[in-house]
C-alpha positions in Angstrom: -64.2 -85.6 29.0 -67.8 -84.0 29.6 -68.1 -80.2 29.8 -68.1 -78.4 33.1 -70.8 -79.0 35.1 -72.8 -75.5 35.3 -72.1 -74.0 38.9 -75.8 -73.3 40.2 -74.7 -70.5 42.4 -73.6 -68.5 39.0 -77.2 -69.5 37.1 -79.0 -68.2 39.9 -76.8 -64.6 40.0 -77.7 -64.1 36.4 -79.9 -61.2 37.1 -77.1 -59.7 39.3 -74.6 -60.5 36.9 -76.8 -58.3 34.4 -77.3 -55.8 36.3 -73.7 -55.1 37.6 -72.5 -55.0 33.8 -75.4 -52.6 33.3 -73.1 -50.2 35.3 -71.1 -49.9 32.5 -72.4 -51.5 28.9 -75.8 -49.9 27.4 -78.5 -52.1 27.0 -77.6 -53.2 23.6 -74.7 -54.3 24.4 -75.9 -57.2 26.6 -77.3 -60.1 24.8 -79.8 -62.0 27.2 -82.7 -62.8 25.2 -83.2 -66.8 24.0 -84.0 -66.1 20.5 -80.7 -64.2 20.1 -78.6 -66.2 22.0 -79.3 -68.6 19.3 -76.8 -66.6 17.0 -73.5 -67.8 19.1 -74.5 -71.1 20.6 -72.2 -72.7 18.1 -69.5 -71.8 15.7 -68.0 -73.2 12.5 -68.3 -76.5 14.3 -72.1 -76.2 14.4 -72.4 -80.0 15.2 -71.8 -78.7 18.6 -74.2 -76.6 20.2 -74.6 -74.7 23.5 -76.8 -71.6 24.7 -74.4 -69.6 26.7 -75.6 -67.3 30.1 -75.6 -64.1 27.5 -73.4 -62.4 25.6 -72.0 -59.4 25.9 -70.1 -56.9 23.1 -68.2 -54.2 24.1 -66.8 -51.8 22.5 -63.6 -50.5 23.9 -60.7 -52.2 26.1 -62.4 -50.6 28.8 -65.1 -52.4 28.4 -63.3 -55.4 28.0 -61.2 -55.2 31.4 -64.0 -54.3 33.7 -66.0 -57.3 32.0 -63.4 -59.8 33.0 -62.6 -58.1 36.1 -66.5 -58.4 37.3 -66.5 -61.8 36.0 -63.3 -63.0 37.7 -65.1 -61.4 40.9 -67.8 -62.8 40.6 -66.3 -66.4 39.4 -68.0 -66.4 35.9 -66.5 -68.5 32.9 -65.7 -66.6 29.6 -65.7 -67.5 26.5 -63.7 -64.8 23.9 -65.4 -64.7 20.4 -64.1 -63.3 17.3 -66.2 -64.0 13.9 -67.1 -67.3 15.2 -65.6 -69.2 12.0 -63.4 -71.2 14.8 -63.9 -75.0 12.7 -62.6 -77.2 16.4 -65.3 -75.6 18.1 -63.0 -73.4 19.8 -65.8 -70.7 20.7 -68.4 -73.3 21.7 -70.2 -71.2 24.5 -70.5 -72.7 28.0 -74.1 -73.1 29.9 -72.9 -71.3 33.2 -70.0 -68.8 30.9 -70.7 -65.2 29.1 -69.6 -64.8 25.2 -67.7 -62.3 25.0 -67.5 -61.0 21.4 -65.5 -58.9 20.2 -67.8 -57.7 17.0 -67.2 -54.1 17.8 -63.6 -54.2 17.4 -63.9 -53.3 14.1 -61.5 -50.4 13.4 -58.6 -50.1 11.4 -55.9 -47.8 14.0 -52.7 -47.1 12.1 -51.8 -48.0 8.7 -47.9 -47.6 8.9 -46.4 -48.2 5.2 -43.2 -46.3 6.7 -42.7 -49.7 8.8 -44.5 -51.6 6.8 -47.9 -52.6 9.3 -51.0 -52.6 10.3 -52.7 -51.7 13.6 -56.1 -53.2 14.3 -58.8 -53.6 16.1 -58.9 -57.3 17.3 -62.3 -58.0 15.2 -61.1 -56.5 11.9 -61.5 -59.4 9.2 -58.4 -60.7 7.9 -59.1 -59.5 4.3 -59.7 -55.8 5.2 -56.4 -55.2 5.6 -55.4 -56.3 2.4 -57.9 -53.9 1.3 -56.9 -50.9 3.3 -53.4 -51.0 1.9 -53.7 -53.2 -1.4 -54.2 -49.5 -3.5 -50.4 -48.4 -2.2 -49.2 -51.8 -3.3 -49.2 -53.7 0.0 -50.9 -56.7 1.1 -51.7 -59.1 4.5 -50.1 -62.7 3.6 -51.9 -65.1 5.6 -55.4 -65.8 3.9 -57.5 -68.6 5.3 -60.1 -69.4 3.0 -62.6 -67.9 5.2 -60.9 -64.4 5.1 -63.7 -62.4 4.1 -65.3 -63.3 7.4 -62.5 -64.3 9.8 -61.0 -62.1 12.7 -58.1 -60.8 12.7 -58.2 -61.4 16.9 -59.4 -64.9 15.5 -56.4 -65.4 13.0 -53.9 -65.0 16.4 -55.3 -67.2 18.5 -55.7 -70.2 16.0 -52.3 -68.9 14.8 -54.1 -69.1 11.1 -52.1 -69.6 7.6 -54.0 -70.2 4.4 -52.8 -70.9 0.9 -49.9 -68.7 1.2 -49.0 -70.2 4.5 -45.4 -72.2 2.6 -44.2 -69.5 1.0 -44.8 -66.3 3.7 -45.9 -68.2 6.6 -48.5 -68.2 9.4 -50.2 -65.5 11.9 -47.4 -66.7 14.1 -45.0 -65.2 11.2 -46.6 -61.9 10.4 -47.5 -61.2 14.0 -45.5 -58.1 15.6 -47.5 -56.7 18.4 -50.8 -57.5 21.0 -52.8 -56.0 23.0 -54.5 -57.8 25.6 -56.2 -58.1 28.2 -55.7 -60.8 31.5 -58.6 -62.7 33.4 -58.1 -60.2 36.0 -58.9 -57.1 33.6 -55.4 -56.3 33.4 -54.1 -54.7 30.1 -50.6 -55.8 29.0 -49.1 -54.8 25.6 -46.5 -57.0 23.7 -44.3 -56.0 20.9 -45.2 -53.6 18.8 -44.3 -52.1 15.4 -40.0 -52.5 15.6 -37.5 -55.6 16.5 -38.8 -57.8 19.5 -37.9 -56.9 22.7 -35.5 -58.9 24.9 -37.0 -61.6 27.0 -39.5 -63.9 27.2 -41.2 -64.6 24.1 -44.9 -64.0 25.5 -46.1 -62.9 21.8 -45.2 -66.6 21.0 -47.2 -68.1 24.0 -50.2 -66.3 23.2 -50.1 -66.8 19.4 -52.2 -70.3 19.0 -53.5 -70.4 22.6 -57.6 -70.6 21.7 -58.6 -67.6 23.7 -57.9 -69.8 27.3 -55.0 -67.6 28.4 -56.2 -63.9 27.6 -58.8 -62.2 25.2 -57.4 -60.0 22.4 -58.4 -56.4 21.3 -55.8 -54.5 19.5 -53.1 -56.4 16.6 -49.6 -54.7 15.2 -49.2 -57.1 11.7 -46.5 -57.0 9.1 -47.5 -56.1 5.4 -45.7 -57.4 2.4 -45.4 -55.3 -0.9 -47.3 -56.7 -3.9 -44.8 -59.1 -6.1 -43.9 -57.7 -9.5 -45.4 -60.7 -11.5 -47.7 -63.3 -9.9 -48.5 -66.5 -12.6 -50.3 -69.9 -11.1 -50.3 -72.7 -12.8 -53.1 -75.1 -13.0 -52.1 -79.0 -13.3 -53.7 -82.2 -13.4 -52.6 -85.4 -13.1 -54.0 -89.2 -13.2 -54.1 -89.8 -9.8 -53.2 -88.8 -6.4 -49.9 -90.6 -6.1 -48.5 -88.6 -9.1 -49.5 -85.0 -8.4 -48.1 -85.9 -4.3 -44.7 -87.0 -6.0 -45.1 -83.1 -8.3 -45.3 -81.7 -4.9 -42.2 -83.5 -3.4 -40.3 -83.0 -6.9 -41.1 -79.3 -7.0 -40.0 -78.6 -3.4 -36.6 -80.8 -3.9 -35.8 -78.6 -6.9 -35.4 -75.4 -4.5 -38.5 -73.8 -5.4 -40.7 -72.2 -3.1 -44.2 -71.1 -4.6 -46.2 -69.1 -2.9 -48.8 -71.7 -2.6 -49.3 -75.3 -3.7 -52.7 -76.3 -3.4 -54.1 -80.0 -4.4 -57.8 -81.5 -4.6 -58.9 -84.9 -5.0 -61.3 -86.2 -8.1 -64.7 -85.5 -5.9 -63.4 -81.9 -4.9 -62.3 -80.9 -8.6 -66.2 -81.8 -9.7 -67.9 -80.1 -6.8 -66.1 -77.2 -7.2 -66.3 -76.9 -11.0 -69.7 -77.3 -10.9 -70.5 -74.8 -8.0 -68.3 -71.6 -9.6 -66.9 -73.2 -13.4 -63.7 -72.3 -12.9 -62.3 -74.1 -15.9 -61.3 -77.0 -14.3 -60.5 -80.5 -16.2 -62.8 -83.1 -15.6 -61.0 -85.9 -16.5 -58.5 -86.0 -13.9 -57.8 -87.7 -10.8 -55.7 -85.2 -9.3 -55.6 -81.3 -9.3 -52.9 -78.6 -8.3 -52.3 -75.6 -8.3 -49.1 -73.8 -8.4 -48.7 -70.4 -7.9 -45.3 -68.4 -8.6 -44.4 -64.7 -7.4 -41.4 -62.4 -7.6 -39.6 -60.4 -10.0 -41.1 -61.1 -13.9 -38.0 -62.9 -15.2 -37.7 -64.9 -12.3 -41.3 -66.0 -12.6 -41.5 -66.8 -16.1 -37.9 -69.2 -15.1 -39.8 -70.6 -12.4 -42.8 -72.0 -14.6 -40.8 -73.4 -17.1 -38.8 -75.5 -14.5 -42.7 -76.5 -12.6 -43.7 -77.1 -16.3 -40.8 -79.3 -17.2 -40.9 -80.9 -13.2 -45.4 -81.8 -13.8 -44.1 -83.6 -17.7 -41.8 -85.7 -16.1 -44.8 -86.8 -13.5 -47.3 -87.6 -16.4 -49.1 -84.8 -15.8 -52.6 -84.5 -18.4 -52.9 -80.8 -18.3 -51.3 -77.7 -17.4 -52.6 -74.7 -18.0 -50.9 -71.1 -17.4 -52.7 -68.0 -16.1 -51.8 -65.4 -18.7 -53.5 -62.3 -16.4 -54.6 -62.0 -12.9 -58.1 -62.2 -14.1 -57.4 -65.7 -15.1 -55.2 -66.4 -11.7 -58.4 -65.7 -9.5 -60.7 -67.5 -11.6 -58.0 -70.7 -11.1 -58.3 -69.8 -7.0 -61.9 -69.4 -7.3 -62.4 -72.9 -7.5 -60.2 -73.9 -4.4 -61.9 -70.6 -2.0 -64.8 -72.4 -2.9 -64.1 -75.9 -2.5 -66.1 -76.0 1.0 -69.3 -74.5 -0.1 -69.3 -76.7 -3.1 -69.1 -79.5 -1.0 -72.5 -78.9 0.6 -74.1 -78.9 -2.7 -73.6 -82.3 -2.8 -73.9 -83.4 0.6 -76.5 -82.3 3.2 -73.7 -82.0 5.7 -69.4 -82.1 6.0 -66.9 -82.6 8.4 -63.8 -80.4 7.9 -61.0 -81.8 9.4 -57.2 -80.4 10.1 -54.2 -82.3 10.0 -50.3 -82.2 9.2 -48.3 -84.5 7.6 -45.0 -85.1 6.6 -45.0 -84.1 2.5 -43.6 -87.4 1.2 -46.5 -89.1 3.5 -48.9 -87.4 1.5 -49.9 -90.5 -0.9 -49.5 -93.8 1.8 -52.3 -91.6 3.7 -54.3 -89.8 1.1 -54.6 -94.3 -0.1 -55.4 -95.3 3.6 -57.7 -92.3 3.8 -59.5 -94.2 1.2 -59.4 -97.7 2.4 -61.2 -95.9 5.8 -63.4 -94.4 3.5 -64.9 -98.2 2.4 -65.1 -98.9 5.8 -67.2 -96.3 7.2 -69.1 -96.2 4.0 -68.9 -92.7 3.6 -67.6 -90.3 1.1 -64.0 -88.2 1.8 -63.3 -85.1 -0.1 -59.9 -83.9 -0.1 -59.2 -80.3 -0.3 -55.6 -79.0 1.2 -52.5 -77.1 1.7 -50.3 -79.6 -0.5 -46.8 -77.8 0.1 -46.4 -77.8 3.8 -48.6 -81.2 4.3 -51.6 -79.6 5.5 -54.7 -81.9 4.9 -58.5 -80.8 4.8 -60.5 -83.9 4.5 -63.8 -82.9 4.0 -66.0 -86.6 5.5 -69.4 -86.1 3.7 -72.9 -87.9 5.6 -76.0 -86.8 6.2 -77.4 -85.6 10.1 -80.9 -87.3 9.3 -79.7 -90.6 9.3 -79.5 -92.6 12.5 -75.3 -93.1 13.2 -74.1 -91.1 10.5 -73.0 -88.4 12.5 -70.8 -90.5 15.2 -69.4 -92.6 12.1 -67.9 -89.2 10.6 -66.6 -88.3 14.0 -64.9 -91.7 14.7 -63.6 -91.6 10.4 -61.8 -88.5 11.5 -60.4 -89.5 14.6 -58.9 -91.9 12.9 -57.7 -89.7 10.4 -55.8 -87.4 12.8 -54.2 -90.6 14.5 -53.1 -91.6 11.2 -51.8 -88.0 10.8 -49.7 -88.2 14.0 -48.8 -91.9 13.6 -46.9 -91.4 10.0 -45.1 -88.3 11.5 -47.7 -85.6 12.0 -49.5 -83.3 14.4 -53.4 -82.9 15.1 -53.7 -79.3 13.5 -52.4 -76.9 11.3 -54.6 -74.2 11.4 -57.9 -74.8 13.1 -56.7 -75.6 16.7 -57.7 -78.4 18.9 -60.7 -76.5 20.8 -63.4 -79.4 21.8 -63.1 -81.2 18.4 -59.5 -82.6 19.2 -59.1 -82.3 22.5 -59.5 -86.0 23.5 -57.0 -86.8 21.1 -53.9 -85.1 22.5 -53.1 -87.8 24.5 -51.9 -89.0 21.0 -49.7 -86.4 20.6 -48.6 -85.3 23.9 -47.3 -87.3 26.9 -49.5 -86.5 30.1 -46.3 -84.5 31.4 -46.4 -82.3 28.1 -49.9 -81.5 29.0 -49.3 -80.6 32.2 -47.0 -78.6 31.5 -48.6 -76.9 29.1 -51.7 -76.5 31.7 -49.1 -74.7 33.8 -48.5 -71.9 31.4 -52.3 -71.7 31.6 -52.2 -71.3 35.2 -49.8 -68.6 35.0 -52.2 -66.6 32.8 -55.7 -67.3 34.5 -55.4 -68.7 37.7 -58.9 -69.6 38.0 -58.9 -71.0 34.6 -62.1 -69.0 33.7 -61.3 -68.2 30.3 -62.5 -70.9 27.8 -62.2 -74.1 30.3 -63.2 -77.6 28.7 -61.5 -76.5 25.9 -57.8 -78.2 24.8 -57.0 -80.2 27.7 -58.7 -83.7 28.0 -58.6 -83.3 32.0 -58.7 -80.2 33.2 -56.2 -79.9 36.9 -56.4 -77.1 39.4 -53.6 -75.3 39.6 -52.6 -76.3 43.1 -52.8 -80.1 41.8 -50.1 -79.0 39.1 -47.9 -76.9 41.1 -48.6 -74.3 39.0 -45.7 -71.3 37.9 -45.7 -69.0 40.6 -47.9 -65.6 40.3 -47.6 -63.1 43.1 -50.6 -61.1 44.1 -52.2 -62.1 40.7 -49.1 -60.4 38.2 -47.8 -62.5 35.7 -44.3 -63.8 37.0 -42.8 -61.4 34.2 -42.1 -57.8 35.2 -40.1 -56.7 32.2 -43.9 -56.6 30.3 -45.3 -53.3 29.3 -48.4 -52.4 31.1 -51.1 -49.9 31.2 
C-alpha cells in the first residue's frame, strides 16, 4: 500500500498552520526550516525517508493537547516521536503530517521506592531510570539494547523487552500507569501507582499501539530491587543446532534465567573484534546465560546450566567471577549491531518470534535463503523466549541490493509465522511489516483491530499509513460507537 496522498488544501495552510501554533509554542519550538527537518525525516529504519510539514516540540501536556486539538481542527496528520530509535519505521514522518516530538519530556516526576515506581516524563530514556534509583538498590527491567537512547514513551508504544525480557518481562509487564493525551487534545489518565482499577483494560490497548491511537507524555513503571548475586555464564558450542537444543534443555529443566542470549559464528567475530570482549573464536555458536537471585541459589543454578551445556557438547564455558566480568560478557551482545556495520556498509535488523524448539529448522532455512539471495545473515537474538534479530548484511550502492534484503526478510517473517510464530517481538509492525499482516491476521482481525482505532481517533490522524495494509474509514467499518467525540468508556479518569 502507497502512503497517503498529501491533501493540497493542508500544504497550502502551512503558513496558517504556523502561525496559529505560534499562539502558543515560542519560536524554537517549531521546526520549519529544510536543513533541520532533515534530523526526523527518518528513524531507525533510515532506508525509509520522508520530510515531514515541520516539527513541533513542546514542552508541557498543555502544549501537547492544544497541538492536537488545532490539528484535529484543522485536519492535519500527526506523527508522535519519541527518541526516534523506532527499527519498523514506526515514526516515519508524513509529507502533509507534523512530528510531534516529545524531546522535552525529559523529567524524572516521582521516584516512589515506598511503592516501588517510577513517574516520568514520556521522553525519559529507558536507562535513566535505572540510574535514578540504581544507588538505593533498585532497577528498570526491560532494557532494549538501545536503552541509553530509547524513550521511555517509545518503550510503551512498541511495548519493548530486551535481554531480560524471559525472566521479568516486557513494557507491557512493568507498565502501571499513562498519561495521555486523545486526537482531540483530551487528557485521560490510566492506572497509576496501586492495583488496576476495575474495567476495561485500556492500559493494555494502548501498550503496543505505535503512537496511532494517542500520544504519550507522562509513565507510572514498576522498579525491581537489585538480586543478591547476579553470575552469567558464557558458552559456546559447535554449531547452532546444539546451543538451540542448550536453550530448550535449560528451560525444560525449570530454570528461568534472567536472560538467554545466542549469536551465530559471523556475529561472535564482529562483535569480538569491535569491543574484545573475550569471546571464543572457534565456535559456531555463542550463549549467554545469565543467573540472578539469592547467592546460594545462584551458584546451584550454574552448576545445573554447567552440567545441562556438557551434556550438549558444549567447547567452552566460562563463568563471570565479578560484575566487572558480567558486563564485559554483555558488552559484546549491546554491541552486536554496531559491530555489524564494521563489516558491512549497511544492515537490515529484522524482528521475529518463534516457537523455542523451532529455533534450529529456521536458524538452517535462514541459511539455505541466505545462498539464495547471495547475501550475508547475522544472527543476533533473544534465545529464551524465541525472539530472533537477523541482521541481512548488503550494500545500498549496488544496483538491487537493497530490494533483495527487503524481500530475504519478508521471507524470514513468513517463515516466522509459518513454523508457529508472529511478525514482531519488540520492534512493532509500523511501515516495515505492515504488508505482511495479512500473514498473520485474517481481514476480519484487521478490521477489528482498525475499529479500536476508530474508537480512539476518529479521523484517524494520528500516525495513518502505518500498521494496516488498507487503511478503511470508519463509517466503512462500522466503527465502535463514540458520542460527541468521548471514548465509549466513562469509568476513565479525566482532566
Amino acid at each position: 500500500m502507497k502512503m497517503p496522498t498529501p491533501d493540497l488544501s493542508v500544504l497550502a495552510s502551512r503558513d496558517e498552520l504556523i502561525h496559529e501554533l505560534g499562539q502558543f509554542l515560542g519560536s524554537e519550538q517549531i521546526v520549519i526550516e529544510r536543513s533541520a527537518l532533515r534530523a526526523y525525516e527518518s528513524d531507525g529504519l533510515t532506508a525509509y525517508q520522508q520530510l515531514p510539514l515541520l516539527v513541533v516540540l513542546p514542552e508541557n501536556t498543555t502544549q501537547v493537547s492544544k497541538i492536537l486539538k488545532l490539528c484535529s481542527k484543522m485536519k492535519v496528520n500527526v506523527v508522535p516521536r519519541g527518541a526516534g530509535t523506532s527499527l519498523s519505521g514506526g515514526a516515519l514522518p508524513l509529507e502533509d503530517g507534523i512530528v510531534l516530538s516529545m524531546g522535552k519530556f525529559n523529567r524524572i516526576l516521582d521516584v516512589d521506592f515506598s511503592n516501588r515506581c517510577v513517574v516520568a516524563q514520556s521522553g525519559v530514556t529507558n536507562l535513566d531510570i535505572t540510574n535514578a534509583v540504581k544507588d538505593k538498590g533498585f532497577y528498570y527491567a526491560p532494557d532494549p539494547s538501545s536503552q541509553i537512547v530509547c524513550s521511555i514513551g517509545g518503550n510503551v508504544n512498541e511495548n519493548s523487552g530486551g535481554v531480560h525480557c524471559l525472566k521479568y518481562g516486557l513494557t507491557s509487564n512493568n507498565l502501571l500507569g499513562l498519561e495521555v493525551v486523545l486526537m482531540n487534545g483530551e487528557i485521560i489518565r490510566l492506572g497509576g501507582k496501586y492495583m488496576d482499577a476495575e474495567g476495561y483494560d485500556l492500559l493494555g490497548v494502548l501498550t503496543g499501539s505505535e503512537g496511532l491511537l494517542c500520544v504519550v507524555t507522562e509513565v507510572t513503571v514498576r522498579i525491581l530491587q537489585s538480586p543478591e548475586s547476579v553470575r552469567a555464564l558464557l558458552l559456546g558450542f559447535p554449531d547452532n543446532e546444539k546451543a538451540g537444543q542448550c536453550v530448550a534443555e535449560i528451560i525444560a529443566a525449570g530454570i528461568i534465567p534472567a536472560g538467554i542470549e545466542m549469536m551465530d559464528e559471523l556475529a561472535i567475530k564482529a562483535a569480538e573484534d569491535f569491543c574484545h570482549a573475550g569471546y571464543p573464536l572457534d565456535c559456531a555458536a555463542l550463549l549467554i546465560v545469565e543467573l540472578d537471585g539469592p547467592a546460594a541459589e545462584v551458584e546451584e543454578l550454574i552448576e545445573t546450566v554447567r552440567a545441562i551445556a556438557n551434556n550438549c557438547h558444549s567447547q567452552s564455558i566460562r563463568v563471570s567471577e565479578n560484575d566487572e566480568e558480567r558486563i564485559r560478557i554483555w558488552a559484546g551482545r549491546k554491541a552486536a549491531f554496531p559491530a555489524l556495520g564494521t563489516i558491512s556498509p549497511d544492515y537490515y535488523c529484522m524482528d521475529g518470534t518463534i516457537p523455542r524448539k523451532q529455533l534450529s529448522y529456521v536458524l538452517t532455512k535462514m541459511t539455505e535463503m541466505s545462498r539464495q539471495y547471495g547475501l550475508r545473515v547475522a544472527n543476533v537474538f533473544h534465545a529464551g523466549d524465541g525472539n530472533l534479530h537477523p541482521l541481512i548484511l548488503f550494500d545500498a550502492n549496488i544496483d538491487e541490493e537493497m530490494e533483495k534484503a527487503e524481500q530475504f526478510g519478508a521471507d524470514i517473517l513468513k517463515l516466522c509465522v509459518e513454523v508457529g510464530g508472529v511478525l514482531s517481538g519488540e520492534h512493532g509492525i509500523g511501515v516495515e511489516k505492515r504488508d505482511l499482516m495479512p500473514e498473520y491476521f485474517s481481514e476480519q482481525d484487521l478490521q477489528q483491530q482498525q475499529r479500536v482505532k476508530c474508537a480512539f481517533d476518529p479521523e484517524s490522524r494520528l500516525n495513518p499509513g502505518k500498521m494496516f495494509p488498507v487503511l478503511h474509514r470508519c463509517a466503512e467499518l462500522g466503527r465502535l460507537h463514540v458520542h460527541k467525540g468521548k471514548l465509549p468508556f466513562p469509568d476513565i479518569p479525566r482532566f
